[in-house]
C-alpha positions as a printed NumPy array, in Angstrom:
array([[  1.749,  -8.576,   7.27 ],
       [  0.869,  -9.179,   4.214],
       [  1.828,  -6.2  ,   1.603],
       [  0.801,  -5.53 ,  -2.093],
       [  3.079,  -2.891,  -4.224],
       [  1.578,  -0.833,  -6.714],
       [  3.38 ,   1.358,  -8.781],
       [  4.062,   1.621, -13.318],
       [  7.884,   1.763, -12.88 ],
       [  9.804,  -1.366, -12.27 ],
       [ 12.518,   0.416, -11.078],
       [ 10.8  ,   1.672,  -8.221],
       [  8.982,  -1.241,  -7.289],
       [ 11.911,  -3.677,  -7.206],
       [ 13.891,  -0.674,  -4.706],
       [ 10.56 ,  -0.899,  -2.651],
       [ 10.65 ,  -4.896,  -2.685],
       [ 14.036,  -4.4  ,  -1.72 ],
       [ 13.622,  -1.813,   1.013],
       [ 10.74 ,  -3.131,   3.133],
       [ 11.146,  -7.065,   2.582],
       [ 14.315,  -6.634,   5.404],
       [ 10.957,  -5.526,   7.506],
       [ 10.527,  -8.163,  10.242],
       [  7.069,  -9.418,   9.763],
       [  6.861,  -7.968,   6.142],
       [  5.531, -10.549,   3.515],
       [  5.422,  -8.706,   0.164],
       [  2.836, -10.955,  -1.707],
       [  2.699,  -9.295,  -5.094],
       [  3.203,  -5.851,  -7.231],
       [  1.282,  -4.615, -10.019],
       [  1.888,  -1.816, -12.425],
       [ -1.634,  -0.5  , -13.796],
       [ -5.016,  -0.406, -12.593],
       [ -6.535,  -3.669, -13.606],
       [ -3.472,  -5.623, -12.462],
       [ -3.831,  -4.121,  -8.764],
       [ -7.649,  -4.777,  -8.708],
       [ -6.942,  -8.472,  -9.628],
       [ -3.838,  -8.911,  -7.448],
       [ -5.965,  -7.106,  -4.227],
       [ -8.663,  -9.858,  -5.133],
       [ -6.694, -12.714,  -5.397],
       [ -3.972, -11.962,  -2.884],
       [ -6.164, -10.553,   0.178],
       [ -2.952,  -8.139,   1.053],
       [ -3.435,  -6.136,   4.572],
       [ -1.526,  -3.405,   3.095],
       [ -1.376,  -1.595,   0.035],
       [  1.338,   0.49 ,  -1.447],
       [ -0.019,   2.584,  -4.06 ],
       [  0.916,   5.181,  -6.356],
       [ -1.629,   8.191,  -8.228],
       [ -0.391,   7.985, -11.747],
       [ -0.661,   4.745, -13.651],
       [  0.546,   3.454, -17.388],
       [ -3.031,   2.405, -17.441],
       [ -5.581,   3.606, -15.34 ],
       [ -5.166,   5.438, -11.846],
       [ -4.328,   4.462,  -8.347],
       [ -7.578,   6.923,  -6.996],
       [ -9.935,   4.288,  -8.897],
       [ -7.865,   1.519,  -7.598],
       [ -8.425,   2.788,  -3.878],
       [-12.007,   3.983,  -5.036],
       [-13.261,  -0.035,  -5.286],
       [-10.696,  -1.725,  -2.967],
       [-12.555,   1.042,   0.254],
       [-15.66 ,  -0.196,  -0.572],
       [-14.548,  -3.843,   0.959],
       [-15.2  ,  -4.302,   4.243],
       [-12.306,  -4.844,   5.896],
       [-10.342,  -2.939,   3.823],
       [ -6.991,  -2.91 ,   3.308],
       [ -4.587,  -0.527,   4.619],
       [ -3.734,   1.786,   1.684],
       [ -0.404,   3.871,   1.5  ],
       [ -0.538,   6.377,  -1.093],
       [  3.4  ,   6.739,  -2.089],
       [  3.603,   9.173,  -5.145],
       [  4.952,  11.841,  -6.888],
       [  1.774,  14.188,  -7.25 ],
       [  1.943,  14.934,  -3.387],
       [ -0.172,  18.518,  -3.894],
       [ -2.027,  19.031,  -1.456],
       [ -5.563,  18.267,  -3.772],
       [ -4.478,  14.91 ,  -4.391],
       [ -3.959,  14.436,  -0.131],
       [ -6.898,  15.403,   0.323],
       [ -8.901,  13.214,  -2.107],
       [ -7.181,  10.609,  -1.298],
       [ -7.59 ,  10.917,   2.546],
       [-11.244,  11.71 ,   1.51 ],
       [-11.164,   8.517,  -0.268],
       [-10.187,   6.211,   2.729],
       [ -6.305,   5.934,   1.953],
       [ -4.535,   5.832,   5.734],
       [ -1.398,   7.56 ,   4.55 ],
       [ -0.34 ,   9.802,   1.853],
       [  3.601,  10.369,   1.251],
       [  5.876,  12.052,  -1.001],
       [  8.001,   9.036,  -2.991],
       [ 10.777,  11.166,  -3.495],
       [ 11.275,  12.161,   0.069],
       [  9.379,   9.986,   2.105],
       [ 10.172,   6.44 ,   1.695],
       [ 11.491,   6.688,   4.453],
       [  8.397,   7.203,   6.615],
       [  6.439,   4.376,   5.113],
       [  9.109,   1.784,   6.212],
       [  8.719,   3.284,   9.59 ],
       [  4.88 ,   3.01 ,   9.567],
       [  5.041,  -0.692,   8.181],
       [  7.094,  -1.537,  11.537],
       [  4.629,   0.341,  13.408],
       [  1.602,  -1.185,  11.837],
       [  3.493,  -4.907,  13.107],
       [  3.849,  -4.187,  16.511],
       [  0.466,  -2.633,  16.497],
       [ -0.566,  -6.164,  15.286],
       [  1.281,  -8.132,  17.598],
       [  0.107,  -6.359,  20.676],
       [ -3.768,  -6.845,  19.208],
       [ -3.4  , -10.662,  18.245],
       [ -4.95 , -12.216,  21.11 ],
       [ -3.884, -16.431,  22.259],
       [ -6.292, -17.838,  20.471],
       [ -4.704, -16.54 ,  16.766],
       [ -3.012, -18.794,  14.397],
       [ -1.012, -17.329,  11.96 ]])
């Protein structure tokens, strides 16, 4: 699965790189920290998932996830932030993003729903698939 971080501090994203590549079937393929960086990486990369934050340096993570749910497929899009009020859930959920969690608390939960999201794969990739 092919996963795109997205996220201003460096910090964080290199814990996150850390945390889910031990995933089994986790390819992290890029991370961007503002809101023009994440629209070209989702372009150019073609990630299945999306980890993405609210508050940018430059821009915002709603706008990101604005343009990338127009695409059809989408991407999977994780909202991880730190703005988890329940306004911001529910734009974001209104938005198209399949998960919001709390980055302080719940980081947790999203390494649990990347392995989930891999077996869900696995059992829906059918003979004929090459990887």
């Amino acid at each position: 699965m092919r996963l795109l971080l997205v996220d201003d501090s460096v910090v964080l994203l290199k814990a996150l790189s850390q945390e889910f590549s031990t995933i089994a079937g986790v390819e992290i393929v890029g991370q961007a920290k503002d809101e023009a960086e994440a629209l070209e990486s989702y372009q150019s990369l073609k990630p299945e998932v999306i980890i993405l934050d609210i508050c940018l340096k430059q821009g915002s993570g709603i706008n990101v996830l604005k343009i990338i749910k127009k695409n059809k497929p989408s991407p999977i899009v994780i909202m991880l932030t730190n703005y988890s009020c329940p306004q911001y859930e529910r734009t974001c959920m209104e938005l198209g993003a399949n998960y919001f969690f709390d980055k302080l608390t719940e980081i947790p939960k999203v390494s649990q729903i990347l392995k989930e999201l891999i077996e869900q794969n696995k059992k829906g990739k059918n003979s004929n698939h090459v990887p």
